[in-house]
Phi, psi and omega in degrees: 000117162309146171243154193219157159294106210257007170256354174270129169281311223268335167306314217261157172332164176298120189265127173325134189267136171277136181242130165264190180338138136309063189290147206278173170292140157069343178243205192045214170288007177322306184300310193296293198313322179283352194278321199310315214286312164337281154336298169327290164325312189273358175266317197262110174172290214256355181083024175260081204281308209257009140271350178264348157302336168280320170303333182268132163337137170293356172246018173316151127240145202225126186203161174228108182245188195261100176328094160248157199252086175265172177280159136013281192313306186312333187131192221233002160093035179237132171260128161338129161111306187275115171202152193299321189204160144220165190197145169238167171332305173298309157340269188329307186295306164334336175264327188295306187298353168278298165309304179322304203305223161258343205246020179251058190307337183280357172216040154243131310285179200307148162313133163272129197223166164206155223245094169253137199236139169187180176061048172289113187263141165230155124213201170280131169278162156302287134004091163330141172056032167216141207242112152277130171252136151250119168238164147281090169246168252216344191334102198260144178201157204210123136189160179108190172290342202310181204239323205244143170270150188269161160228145198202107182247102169253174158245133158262125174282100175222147191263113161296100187276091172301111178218168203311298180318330198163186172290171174187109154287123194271334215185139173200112188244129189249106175254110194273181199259283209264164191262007178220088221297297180080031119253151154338307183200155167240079186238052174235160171271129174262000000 
């Protein structure tokens, strides 16, 4: 767990996301965003990071921040300040090349995981050609020889970038459901 500058907006708790238009189940870009998001799951699944590295913007930012369990009047249970990851590209990739290497003992070998992503909300942005996706996931993961399995649920807030080549995630904010992770490592990408 990280401590952060609370004075950095991108650091602080989850700020209500402004939503434009709405798109429907099925219709518009719906089919695609959700084909995107499909496609992630099945690249972060099978361990395919440096083909799931094409998929991110060069300006992601990817943050987690950290759940407590407040009364109603207080918020939505994110503490300022506190957070599981922030990440950039440069991060990311540096971690993806770390899962390749000799030295990533917490996943040799690798976790088995699988990734249900659903209850896809889209909309429209200020920013042309960029979309708030809101999901649900969902993340069963075993590893090793264990009896017992991790289970791991959050919503993702991620801004999707549409560009002449493809999709690009641009933005990923992970609001997980427990306020005590209860795994082993988080040497997973969510």
């Amino acid at each position: 767990m990280q401590t952060v500058d609370t004075k950095d907006p991108a650091a602080a708790a989850p700020a209500p996301l402004q939503q434009g238009k709405s798109i429907p189940y099925g219709t518009g870009l719906y089919p695609q965003v959700m084909h995107f998001l499909i496609e992630e799951a099945y690249l972060l699944d099978d361990g395919l990071f440096n083909e799931w590295l094409q998929l991110l913007a060069d300006d992601i930012r990817y943050a987690m921040p950290v759940r407590q369990s407040f009364t109603r009047k207080r918020g939505p249970g994110f503490s300022p300040g506190m957070i599981w990851m922030q990440e950039d590209k440069g991060s990311l990739g540096f971690k993806v090349q770390r899962l390749y290497g000799d030295s990533a003992w917490a996943e040799d070998p690798p976790s088995r995981t699988r990734r249900l992503v659903t209850n896809m909300r889209l909309h429209e942005t200020a920013v042309p050609g960029e979309y708030l996706v809101q999901s649900y996931l969902l993340i069963h993961r075993n590893r090793g020889d264990a009896h017992h399995f991790d289970i791991f649920s959050a919503r993702r807030d991620d801004i999707l970038r549409q560009t002449p080549t493809g999709w690009l995630l641009a933005k990923r904010t992970i609001l997980v459901d427990q306020a005590s992770l209860g795994l082993a490592n988080l040497a997973l990408f969510i």
